[in-house]
C-alpha positions, 0 to 999 in steps of 0.5 A: 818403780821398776827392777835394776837391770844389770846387763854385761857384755864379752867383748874382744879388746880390738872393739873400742866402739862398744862401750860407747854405742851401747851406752847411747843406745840405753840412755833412754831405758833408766833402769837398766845398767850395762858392765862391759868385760873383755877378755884376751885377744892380742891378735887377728888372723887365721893361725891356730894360735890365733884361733886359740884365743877364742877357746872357752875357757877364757871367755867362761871365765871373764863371764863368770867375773860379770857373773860375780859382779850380779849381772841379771844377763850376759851377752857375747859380743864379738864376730869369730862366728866370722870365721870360725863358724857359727857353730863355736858361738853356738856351743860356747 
């Protein structure tokens, strides 16, 4: 029998198709379970306190909550590299 993989994905809020694409997409793979967490983002725009969302310290800590829940990886999925550079994905 093959290991449990338990996969846990960041995701901003404003993504409402995530869940369900993915979950279609690993429906055939039987050993592998997938944890979605999302972390605070009550708006979109170019502002500093927009931008301000996307510090570290928030997304650090929904992924250690996914780290507590035993996840064998975690996955950032979310597009601010769109706008403020892939060099902030990169480091986080």
């Amino acid at each position: 029998m093959a290991a449990q993989i338990k996969l846990g994905i960041l995701i901003p809020p404003s993504n409402t198709s995530l869940e369900r694409l993915t979950t279609a997409i690993l429906s055939s793979l039987p050993n592998i379970s997938v944890h979605f967490f999302r972390f605070p983002v009550t708006h979109i725009a170019l502002s500093q306190d927009a931008l301000s969302q996307f510090n570290d310290e928030p997304i650090l800590a929904a992924a250690q909550l996914l780290a507590d829940a035993g996840v064998d990886i975690i996955g950032w999925s979310g597009t601010s590299a769109g706008w403020l550079g892939f060099e902030a994905d990169e480091e986080l």
